[in-house]
MDTraj code that builds the backbone (N, CA, C; nanometers):
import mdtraj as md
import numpy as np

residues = "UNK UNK UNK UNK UNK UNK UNK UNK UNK UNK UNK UNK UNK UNK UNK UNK UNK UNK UNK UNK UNK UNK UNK UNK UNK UNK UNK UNK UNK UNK UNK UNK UNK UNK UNK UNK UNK UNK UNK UNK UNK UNK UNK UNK UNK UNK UNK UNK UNK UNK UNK UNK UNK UNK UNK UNK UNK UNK UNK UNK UNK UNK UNK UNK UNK UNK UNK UNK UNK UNK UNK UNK UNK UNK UNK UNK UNK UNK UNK UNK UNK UNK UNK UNK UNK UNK UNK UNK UNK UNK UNK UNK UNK UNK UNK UNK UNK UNK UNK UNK UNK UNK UNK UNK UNK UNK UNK UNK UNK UNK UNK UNK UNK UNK UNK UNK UNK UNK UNK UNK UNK UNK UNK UNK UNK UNK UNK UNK UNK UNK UNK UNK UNK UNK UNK UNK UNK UNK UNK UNK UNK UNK UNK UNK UNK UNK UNK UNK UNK UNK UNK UNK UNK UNK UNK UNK UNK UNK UNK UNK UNK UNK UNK UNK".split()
xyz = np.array([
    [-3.0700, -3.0505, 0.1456],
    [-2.9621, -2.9856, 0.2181],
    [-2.8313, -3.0510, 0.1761],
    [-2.7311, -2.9648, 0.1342],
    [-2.5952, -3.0465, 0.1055],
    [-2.5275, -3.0076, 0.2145],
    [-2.4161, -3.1269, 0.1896],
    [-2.3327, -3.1283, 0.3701],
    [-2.1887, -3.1020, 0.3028],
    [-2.1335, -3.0684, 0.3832],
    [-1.9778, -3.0234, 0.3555],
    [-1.8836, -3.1404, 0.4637],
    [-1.8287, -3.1412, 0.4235],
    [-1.6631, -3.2891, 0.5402],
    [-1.5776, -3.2179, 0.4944],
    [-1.5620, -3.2003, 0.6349],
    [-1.3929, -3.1470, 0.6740],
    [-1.2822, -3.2677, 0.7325],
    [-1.1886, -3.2487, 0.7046],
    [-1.0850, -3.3486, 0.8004],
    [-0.9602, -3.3580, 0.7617],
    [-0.8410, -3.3798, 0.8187],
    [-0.7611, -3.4093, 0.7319],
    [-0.6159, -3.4530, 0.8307],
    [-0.5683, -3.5517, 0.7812],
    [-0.4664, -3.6546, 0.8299],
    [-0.5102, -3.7504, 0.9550],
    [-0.6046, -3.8064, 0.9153],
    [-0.7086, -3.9315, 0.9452],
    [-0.8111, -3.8093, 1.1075],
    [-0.8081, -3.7471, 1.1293],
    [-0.8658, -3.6480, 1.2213],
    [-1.0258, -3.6899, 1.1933],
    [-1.0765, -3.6921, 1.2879],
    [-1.2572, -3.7001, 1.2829],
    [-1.3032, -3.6157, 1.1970],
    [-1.3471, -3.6617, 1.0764],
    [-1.4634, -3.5447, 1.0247],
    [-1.5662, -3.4691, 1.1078],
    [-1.5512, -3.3492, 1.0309],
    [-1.6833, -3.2691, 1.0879],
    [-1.7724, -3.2452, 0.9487],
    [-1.8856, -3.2468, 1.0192],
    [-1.9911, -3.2325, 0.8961],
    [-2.0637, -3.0749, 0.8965],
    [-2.0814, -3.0345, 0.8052],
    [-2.1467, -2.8966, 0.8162],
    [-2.2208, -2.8827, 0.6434],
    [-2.3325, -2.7723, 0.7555],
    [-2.3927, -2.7368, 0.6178],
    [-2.3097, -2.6630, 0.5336],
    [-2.3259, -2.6871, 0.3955],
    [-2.2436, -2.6141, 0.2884],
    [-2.2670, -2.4745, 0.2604],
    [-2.3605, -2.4306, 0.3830],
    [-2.3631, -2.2503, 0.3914],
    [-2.2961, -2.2346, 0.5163],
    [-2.2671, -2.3634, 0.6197],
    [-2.1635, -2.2910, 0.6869],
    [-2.0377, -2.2970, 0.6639],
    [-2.0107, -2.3756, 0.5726],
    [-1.8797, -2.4006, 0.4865],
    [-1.7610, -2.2777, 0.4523],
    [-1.6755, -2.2169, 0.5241],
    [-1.6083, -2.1158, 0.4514],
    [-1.5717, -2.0969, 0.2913],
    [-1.5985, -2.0002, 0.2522],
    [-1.5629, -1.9707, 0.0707],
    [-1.4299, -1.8977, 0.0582],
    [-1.3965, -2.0630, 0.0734],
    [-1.2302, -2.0052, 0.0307],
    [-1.2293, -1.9416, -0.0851],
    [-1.2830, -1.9793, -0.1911],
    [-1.2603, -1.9242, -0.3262],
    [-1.3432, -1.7864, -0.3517],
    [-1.4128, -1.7463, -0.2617],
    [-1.4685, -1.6022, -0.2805],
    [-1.4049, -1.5041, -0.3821],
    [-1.4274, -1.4760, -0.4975],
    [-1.4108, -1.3839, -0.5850],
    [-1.3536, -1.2030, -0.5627],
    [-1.4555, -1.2073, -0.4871],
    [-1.5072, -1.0908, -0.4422],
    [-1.4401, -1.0026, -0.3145],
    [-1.3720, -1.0616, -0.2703],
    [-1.2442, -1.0147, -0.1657],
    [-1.1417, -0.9008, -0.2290],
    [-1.1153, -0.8322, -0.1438],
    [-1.0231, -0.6989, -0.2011],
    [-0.9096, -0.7633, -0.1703],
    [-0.8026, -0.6881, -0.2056],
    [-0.6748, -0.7036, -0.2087],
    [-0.6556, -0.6877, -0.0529],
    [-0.6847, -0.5744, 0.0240],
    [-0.6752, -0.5465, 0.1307],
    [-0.7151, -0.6261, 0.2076],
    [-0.8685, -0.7280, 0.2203],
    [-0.8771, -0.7911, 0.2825],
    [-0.8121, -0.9354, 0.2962],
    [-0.7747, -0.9451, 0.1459],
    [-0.6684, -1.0980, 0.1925],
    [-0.5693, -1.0864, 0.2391],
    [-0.5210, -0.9529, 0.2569],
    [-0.3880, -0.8812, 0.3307],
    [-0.4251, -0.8965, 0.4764],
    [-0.5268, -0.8633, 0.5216],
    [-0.5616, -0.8415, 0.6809],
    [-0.5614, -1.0280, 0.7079],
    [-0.6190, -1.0898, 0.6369],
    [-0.6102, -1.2257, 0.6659],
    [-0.5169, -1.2398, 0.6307],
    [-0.4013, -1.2295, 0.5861],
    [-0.2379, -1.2507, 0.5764],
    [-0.1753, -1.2528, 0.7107],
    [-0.1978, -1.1031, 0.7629],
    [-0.1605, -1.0912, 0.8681],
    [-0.2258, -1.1593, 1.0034],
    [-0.3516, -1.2398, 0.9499],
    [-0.4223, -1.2954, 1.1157],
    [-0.3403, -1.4113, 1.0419],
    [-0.2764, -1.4501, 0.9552],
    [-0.2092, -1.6077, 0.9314],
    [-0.2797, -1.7038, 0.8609],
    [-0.3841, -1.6535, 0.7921],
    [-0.4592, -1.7162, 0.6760],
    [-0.4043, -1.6798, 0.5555],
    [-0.3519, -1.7721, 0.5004],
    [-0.2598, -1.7384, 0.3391],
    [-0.3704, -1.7457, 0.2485],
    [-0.4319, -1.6874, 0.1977],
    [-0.5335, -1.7585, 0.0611],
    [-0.4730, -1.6588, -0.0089],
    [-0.3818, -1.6216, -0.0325],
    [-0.3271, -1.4955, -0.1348],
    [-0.2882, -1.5517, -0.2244],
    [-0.3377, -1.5328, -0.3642],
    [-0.2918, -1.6486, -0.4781],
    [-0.1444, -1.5782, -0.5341],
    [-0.1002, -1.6906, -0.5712],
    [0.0808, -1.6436, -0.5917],
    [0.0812, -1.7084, -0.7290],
    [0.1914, -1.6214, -0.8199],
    [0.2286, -1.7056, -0.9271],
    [0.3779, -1.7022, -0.9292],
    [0.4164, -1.7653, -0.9381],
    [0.5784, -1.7819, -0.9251],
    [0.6517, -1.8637, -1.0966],
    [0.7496, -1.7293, -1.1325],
    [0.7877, -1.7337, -1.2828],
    [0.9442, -1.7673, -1.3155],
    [0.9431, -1.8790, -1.3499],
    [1.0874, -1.9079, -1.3520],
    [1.0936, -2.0127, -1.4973],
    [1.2171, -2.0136, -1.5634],
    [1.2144, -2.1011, -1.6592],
    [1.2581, -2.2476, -1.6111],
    [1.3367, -2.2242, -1.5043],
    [1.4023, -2.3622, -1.4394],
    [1.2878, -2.4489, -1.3435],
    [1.2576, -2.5344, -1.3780],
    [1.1277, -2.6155, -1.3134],
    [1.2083, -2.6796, -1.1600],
    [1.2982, -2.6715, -1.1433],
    [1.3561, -2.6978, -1.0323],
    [1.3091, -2.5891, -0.9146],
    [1.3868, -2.4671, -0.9637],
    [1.3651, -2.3404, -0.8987],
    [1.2255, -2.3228, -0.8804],
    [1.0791, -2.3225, -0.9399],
    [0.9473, -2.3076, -0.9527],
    [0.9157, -2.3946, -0.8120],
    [1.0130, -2.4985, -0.8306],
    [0.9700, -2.6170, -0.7166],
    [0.9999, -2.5884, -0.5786],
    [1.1417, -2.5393, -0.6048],
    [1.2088, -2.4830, -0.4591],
    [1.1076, -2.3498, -0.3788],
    [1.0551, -2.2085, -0.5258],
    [0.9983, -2.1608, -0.4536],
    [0.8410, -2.1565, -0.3798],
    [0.8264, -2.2457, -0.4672],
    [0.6492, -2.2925, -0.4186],
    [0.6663, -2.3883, -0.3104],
    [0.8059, -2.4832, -0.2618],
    [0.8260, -2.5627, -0.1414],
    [0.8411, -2.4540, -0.0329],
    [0.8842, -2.3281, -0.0704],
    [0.9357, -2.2314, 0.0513],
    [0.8278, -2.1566, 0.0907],
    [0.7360, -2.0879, -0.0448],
    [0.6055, -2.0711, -0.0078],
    [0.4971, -2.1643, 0.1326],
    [0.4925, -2.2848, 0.0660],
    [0.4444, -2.3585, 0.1678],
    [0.4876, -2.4248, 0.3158],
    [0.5964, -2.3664, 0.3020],
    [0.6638, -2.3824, 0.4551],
    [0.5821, -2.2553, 0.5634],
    [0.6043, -2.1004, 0.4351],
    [0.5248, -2.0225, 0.5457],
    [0.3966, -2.0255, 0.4949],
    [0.3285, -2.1106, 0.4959],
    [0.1933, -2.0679, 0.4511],
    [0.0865, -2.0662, 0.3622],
    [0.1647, -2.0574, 0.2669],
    [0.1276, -1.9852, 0.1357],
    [0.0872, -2.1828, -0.0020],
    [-0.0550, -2.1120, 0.0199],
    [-0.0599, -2.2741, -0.0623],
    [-0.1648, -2.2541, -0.1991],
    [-0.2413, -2.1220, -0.1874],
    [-0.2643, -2.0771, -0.3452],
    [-0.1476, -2.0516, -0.4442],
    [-0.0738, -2.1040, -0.4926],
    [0.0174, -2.0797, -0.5732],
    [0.0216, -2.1573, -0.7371],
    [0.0414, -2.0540, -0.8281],
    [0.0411, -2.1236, -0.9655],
    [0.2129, -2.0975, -1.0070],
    [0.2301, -2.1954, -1.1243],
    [0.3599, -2.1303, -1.2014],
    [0.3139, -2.1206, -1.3277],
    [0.4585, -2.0347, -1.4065],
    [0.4737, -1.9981, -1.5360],
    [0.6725, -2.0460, -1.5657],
    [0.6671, -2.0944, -1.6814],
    [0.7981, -2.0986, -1.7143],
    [0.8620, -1.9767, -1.7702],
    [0.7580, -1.8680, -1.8015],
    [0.8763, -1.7502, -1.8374],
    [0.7782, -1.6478, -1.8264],
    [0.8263, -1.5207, -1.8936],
    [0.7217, -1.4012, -1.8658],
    [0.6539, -1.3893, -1.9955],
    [0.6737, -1.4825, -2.0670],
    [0.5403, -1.4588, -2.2081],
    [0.4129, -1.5685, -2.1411],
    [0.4251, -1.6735, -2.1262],
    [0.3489, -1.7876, -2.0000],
    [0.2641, -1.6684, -1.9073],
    [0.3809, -1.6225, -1.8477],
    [0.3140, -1.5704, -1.7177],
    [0.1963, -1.4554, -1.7358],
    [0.2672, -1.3709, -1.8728],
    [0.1886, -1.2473, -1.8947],
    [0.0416, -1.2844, -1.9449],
    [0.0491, -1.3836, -2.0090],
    [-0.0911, -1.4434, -2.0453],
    [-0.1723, -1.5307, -1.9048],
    [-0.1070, -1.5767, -1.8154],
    [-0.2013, -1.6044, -1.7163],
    [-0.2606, -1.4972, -1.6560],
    [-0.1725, -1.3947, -1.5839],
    [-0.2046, -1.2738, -1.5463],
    [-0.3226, -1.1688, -1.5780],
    [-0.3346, -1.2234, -1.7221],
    [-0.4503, -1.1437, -1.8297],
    [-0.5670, -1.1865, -1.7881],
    [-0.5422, -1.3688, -1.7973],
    [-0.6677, -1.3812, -1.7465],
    [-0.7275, -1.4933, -1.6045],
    [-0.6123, -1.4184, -1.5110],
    [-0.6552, -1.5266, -1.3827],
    [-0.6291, -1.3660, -1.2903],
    [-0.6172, -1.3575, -1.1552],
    [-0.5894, -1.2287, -1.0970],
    [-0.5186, -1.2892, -0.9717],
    [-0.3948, -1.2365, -1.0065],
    [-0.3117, -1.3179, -0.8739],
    [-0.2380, -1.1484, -0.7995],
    [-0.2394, -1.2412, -0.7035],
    [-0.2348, -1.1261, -0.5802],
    [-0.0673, -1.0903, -0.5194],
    [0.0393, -1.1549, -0.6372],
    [0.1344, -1.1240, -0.6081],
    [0.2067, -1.2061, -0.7485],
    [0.2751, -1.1527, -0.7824],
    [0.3937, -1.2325, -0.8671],
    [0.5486, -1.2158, -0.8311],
    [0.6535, -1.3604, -0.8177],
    [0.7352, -1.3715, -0.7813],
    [0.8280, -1.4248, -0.9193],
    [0.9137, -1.3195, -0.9804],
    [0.9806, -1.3942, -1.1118],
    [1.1103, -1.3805, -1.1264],
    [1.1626, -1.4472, -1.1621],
    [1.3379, -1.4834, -1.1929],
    [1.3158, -1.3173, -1.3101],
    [1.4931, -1.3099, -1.3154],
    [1.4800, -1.1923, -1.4198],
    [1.5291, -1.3016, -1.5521],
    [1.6117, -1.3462, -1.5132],
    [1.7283, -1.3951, -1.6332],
    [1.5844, -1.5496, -1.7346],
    [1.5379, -1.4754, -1.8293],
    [1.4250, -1.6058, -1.9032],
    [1.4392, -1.5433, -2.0193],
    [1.3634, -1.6551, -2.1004],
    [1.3672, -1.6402, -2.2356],
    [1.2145, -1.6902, -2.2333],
    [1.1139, -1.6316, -2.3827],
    [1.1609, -1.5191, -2.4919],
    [1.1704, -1.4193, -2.4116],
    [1.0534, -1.3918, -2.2710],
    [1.0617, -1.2948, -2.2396],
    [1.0966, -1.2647, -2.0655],
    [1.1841, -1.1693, -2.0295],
    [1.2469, -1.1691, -1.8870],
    [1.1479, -1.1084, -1.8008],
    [1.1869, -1.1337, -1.6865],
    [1.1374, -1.0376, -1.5312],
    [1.1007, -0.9199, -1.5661],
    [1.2307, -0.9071, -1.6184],
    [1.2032, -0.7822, -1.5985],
    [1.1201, -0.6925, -1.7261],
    [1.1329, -0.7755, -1.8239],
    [0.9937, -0.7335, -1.9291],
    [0.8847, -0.7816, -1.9080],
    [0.8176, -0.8453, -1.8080],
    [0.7260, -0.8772, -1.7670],
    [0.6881, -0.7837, -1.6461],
    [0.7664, -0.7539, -1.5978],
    [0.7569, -0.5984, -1.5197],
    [0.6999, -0.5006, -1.5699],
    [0.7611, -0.4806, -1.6929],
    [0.7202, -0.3634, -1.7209],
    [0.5906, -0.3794, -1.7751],
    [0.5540, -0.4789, -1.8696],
    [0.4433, -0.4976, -1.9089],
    [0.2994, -0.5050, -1.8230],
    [0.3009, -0.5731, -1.7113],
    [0.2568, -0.5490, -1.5524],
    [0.2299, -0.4142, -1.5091],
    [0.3056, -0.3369, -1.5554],
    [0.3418, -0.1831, -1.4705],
    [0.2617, -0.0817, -1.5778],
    [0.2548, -0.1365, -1.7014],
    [0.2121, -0.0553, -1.8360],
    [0.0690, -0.0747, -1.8407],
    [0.0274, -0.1715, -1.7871],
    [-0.1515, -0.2450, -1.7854],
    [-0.2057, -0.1403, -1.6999],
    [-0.3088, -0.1110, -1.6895],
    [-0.3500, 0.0016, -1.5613],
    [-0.4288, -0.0892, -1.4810],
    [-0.4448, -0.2004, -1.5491],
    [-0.5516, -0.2809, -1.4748],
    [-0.4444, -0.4124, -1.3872],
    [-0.3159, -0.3988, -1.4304],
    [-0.2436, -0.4397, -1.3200],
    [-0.1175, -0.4090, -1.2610],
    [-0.1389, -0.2304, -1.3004],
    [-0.0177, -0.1827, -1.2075],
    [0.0121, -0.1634, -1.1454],
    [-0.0871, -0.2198, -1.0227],
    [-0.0769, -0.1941, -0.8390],
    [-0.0545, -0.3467, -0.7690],
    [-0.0049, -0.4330, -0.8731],
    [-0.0111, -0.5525, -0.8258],
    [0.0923, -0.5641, -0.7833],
    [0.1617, -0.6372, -0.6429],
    [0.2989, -0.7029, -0.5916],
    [0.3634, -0.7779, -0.6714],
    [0.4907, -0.7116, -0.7165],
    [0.5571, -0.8002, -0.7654],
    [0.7094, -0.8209, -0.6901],
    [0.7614, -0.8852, -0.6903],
    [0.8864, -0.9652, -0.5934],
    [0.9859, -0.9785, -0.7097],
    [1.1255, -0.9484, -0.7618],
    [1.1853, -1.0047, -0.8799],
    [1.2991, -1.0753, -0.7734],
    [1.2954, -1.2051, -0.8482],
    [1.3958, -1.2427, -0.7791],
    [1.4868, -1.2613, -0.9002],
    [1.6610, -1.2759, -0.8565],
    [1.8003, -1.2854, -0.9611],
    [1.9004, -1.3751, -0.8869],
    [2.0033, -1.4373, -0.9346],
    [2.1023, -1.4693, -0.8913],
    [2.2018, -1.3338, -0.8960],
    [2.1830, -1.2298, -0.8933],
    [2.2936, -1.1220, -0.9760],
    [2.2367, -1.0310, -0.8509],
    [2.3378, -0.9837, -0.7998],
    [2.3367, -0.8381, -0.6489],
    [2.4193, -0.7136, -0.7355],
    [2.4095, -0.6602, -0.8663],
    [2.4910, -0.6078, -0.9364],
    [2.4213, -0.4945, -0.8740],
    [2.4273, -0.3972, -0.8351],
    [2.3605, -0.2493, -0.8159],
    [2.2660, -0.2074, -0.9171],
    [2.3277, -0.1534, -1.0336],
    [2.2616, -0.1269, -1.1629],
    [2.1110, -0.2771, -1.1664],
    [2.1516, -0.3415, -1.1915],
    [1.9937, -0.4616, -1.1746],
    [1.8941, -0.4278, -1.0598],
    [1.9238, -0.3716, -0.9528],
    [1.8361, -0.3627, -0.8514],
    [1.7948, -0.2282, -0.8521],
    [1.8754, -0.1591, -0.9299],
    [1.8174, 0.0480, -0.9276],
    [1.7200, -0.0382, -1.0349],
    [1.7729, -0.1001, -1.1730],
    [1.6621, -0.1014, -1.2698],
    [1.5335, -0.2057, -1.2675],
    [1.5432, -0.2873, -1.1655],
    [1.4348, -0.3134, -1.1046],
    [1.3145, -0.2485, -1.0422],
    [1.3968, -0.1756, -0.9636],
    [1.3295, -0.0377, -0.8593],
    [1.2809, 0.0219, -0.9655],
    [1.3711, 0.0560, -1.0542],
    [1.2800, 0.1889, -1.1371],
    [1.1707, 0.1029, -1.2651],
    [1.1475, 0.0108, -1.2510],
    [1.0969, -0.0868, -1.3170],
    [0.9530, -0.1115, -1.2549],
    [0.9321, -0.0996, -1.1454],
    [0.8132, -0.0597, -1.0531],
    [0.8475, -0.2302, -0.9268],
    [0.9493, -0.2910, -0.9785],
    [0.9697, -0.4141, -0.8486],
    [0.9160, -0.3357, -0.7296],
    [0.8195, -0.4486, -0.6100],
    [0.8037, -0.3871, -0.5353],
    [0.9071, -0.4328, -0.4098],
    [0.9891, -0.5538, -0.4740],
    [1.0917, -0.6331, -0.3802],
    [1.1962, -0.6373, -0.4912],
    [1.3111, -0.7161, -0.4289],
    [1.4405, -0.7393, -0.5045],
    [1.4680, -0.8559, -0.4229],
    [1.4925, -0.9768, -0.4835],
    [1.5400, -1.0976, -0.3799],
    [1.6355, -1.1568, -0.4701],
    [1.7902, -1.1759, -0.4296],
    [1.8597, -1.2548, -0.4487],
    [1.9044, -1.3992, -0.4065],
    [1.9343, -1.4486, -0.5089],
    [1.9369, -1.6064, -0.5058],
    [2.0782, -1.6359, -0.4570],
    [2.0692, -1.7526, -0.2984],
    [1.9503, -1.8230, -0.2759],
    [1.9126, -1.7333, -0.1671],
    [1.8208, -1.7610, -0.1107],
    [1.7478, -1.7243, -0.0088],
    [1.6509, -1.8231, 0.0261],
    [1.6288, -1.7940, 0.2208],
    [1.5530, -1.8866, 0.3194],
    [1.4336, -1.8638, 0.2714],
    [1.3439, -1.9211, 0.3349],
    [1.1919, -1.9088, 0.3979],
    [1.1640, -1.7629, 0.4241],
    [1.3044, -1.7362, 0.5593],
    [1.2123, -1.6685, 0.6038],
    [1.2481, -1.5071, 0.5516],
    [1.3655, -1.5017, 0.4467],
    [1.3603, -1.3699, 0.3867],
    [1.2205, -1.3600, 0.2906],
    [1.2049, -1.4973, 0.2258],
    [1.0636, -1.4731, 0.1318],
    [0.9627, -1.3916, 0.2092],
    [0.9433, -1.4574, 0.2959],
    [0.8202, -1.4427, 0.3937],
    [0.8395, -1.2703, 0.4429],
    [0.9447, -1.2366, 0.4909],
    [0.9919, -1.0805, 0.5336],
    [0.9215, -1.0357, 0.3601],
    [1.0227, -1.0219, 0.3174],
    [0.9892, -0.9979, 0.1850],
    [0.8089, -0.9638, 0.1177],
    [0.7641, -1.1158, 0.1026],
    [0.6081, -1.0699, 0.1200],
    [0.5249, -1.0311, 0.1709],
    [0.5589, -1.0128, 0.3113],
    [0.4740, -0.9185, 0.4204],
    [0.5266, -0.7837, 0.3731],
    [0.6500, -0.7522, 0.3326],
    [0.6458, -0.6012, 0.2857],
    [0.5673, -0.5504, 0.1743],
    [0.5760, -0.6481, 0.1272],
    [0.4484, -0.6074, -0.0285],
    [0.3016, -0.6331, 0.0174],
    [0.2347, -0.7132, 0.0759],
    [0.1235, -0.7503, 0.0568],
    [0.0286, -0.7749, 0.2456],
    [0.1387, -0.7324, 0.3202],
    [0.0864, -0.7546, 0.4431],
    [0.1244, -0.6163, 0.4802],
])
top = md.Topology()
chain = top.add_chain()
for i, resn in enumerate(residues, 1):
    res = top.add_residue(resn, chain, resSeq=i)
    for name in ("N", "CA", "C"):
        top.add_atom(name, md.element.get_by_symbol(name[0]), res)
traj = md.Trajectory(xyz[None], top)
């Protein structure tokens, strides 16, 4: 019989069998259902967050985990990102537009062109509120538009509109 320990910030362990163990990592979960556990306040929604500035990657995976959100990977740009995407399956992507070689927003489209991931949440975030950037986002298939900076808790508004 294998045992599972739980505990955490010196708290009494609990011991359990490793079939009563929850599977966080379950494969096999729909999109929909990590959404319904979104909304009971269980984050396991894996995030990738795409930025070239390793600062910014930091800020938004610190804001992530303020509400919640603690499956999270990064990418430094959208050639990085487009190759994780290929072969990991994340349940939302959050990306700067302005990168090199390749931008947001060509990583959008490339996202949007896959059939096998054109229903996926994507969030673009910009420093730029120009009109024209946010129609060609929209028409780009963004399922959000977030300008920089922004709180917690617009992220959080924000990703409950896509994915909750």
């Amino acid at each position: 019989m294998r045992l599972h320990a739980e505990g955490w910030g010196g708290a009494p362990l609990r011991i359990q069998r490793r079939s009563e163990a929850p599977n966080v990592l379950a494969k096999n979960r729909s999109l929909e259902e990590r959404c319904a556990e979104t909304q009971k306040g269980d984050r396991r929604v894996k995030i990738l967050v795409v930025d070239d500035y390793p600062t910014m990657r930091r800020i938004v995976r610190n804001l992530l985990d303020q509400i919640g959100y603690k499956d999270v990977e990064e990418a430094g740009n959208g050639a990085e990102a487009l190759e994780k995407i290929k072969v990991s399956r994340y349940d939302l992507v959050i990306s700067d537009w302005n990168m090199e070689p390749m931008t947001g927003l060509e990583l959008l489209k490339e996202v949007r062109g896959d059939a096998n991931l054109a229903k996926m949440p994507f969030i673009m975030v910009t420093a730029e509120s120009k009109t024209e950037n946010v129609i060609a986002a929209k028409q780009a298939g963004a399922s959000q538009y977030i300008v920089k900076p922004f709180t917690a808790e617009t992220l959080k508004a924000k990703i409950a509109s896509v994915v909750g």
